[in-house]
N, C-alpha and C positions, 0 to 999 in steps of 0.2 A: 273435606271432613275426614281427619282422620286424626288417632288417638293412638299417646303415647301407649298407652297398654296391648295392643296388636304386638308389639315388639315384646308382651312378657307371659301373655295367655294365648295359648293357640287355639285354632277354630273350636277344637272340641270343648275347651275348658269358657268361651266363650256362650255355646248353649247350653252348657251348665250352671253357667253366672246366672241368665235368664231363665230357669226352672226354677232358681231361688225366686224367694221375695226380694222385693226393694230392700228393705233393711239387710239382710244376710249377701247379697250385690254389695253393695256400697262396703258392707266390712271387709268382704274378701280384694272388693279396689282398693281402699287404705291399705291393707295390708301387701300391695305388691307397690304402692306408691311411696309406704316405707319403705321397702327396702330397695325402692331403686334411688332415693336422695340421700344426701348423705347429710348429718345430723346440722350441717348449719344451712343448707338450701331448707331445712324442715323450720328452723328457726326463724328464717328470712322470712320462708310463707305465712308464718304465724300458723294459729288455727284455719281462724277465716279464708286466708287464701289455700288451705288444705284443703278447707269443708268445700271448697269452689270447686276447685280441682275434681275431688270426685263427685262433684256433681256435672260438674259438663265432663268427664269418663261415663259416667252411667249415662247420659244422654245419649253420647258418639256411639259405644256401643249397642244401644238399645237399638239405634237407627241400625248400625250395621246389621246386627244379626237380625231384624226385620227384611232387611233389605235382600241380605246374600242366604240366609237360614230358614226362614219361613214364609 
């Protein structure tokens, strides 16, 4: 189990993600998933496979910071 975004949010910004809500989580994952692809990997994924993308990120980390944070 382990998720590209470890390599872009560190621990602390990780229990931060988690005191948002789901909605305000998932925007701030998009927003690091932009900028770590570059505009034709973004095109490749389509939406769909975006909207996938941060959904199993907010999954992975939800399990992490359960696991190692509370």
């Amino acid at each position: 189990m382990t998720s590209n975004l470890e390599y872009f949010v560190n621990k602390q910004e990780i229990i931060k993600l988690f005191n948002l809500d789901e909605k305000q989580a998932k925007k701030k994952i998009l927003t690091v998933l932009i900028n770590h692809y570059s505009t034709i990997e973004l095109t490749e994924m389509g939406f769909s496979g975006l909207k996938k993308k941060v959904d199993k990120e907010y999954i992975i980390l939800k399990k992490i910071s359960k696991k190692y944070f509370f």
